[in-house]
C-alpha positions in Angstrom: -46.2 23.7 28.0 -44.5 20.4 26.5 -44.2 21.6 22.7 -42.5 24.6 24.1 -40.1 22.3 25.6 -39.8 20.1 22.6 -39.1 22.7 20.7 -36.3 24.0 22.8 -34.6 20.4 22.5 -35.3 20.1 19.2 -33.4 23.3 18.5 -30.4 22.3 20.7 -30.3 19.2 19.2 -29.9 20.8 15.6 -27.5 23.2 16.9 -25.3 20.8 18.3 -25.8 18.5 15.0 -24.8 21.7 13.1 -21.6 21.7 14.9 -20.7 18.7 14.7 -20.9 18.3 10.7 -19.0 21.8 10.8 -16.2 20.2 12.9 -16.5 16.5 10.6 -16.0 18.9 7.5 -13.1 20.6 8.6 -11.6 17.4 9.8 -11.8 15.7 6.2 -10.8 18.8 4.7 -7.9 18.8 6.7 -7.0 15.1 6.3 -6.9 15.6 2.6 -5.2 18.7 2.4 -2.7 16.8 4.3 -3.0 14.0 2.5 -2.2 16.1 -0.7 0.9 17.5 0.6 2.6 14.6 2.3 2.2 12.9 -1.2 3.2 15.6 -3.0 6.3 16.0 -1.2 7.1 12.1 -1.5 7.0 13.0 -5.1 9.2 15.5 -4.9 11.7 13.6 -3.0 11.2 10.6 -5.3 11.8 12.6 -8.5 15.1 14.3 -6.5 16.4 11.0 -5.3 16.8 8.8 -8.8 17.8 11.8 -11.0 21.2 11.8 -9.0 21.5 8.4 -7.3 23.2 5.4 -9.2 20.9 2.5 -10.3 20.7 -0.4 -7.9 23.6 -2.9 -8.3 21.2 -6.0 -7.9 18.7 -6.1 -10.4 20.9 -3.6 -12.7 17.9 -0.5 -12.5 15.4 -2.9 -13.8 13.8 -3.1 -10.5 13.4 -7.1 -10.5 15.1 -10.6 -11.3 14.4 -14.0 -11.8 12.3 -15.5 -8.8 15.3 -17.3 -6.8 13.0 -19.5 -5.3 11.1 -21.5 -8.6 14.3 -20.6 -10.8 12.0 -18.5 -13.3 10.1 -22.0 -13.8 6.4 -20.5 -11.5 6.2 -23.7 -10.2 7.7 -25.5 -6.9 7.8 -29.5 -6.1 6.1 -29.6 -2.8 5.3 -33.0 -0.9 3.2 -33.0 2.5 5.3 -35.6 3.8 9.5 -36.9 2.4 7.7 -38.9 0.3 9.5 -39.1 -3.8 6.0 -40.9 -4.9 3.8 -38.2 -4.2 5.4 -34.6 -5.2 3.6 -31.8 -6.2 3.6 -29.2 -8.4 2.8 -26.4 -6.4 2.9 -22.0 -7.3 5.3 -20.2 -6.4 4.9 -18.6 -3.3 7.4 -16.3 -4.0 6.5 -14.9 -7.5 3.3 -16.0 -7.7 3.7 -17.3 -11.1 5.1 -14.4 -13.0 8.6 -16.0 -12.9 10.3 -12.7 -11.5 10.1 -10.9 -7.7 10.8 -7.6 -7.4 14.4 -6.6 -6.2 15.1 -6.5 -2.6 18.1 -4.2 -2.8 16.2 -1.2 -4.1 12.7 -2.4 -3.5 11.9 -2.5 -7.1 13.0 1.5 -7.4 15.3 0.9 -9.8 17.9 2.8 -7.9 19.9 2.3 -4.5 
């Protein structure tokens, strides 16, 4: 009488698995068809948006400038303490060294 009943849980139990990869499969196929489209659109809109708007007035359409922070030099004097003996030569926290940061106008877009 027990394998009867282990049986009859066993197939319950692989019904209920079959559901649930039915209902995980359409979720991720949803997600990405979402995914897919939300992007797509974005492109779209993207595309639309710099053929007729005018380049940004900061950074002159380049999309970025000379770090304001380091001066375009990638490094910054730091001291732990006001202390003129003991100064630092630190990264810049702003550029991280590449002597530009990206516009802050248009977000590096190229356009406002």
């Amino acid at each position: 009488m027990e394998s009867g009943g282990g049986a009859r849980v066993r197939r319950q139990l692989q019904a209920v698995g079959r559901v649930a990869a039915y209902l995980g499969g359409g979720f991720l196929v949803l997600s990405a068809a979402s995914t897919a489209a939300v992007r797509s659109l974005r492109y779209l809109s993207d595309t639309n948006q710099r053929k007729f708007a005018t380049p940004c007035g900061s950074c002159k359409g380049k999309g970025t400038y000379p770090c304001r922070l380091c001066r375009g030099s990638s490094t910054v004097e730091w001291s732990p303490l006001y202390d003129p003996v003991f100064i630092n030569p630190c990264l810049c926290p702003t550029c991280d060294g590449t002597r530009v940061q990206r516009c802050l106008n248009c977000l590096g877009k190229c356009y406002a």
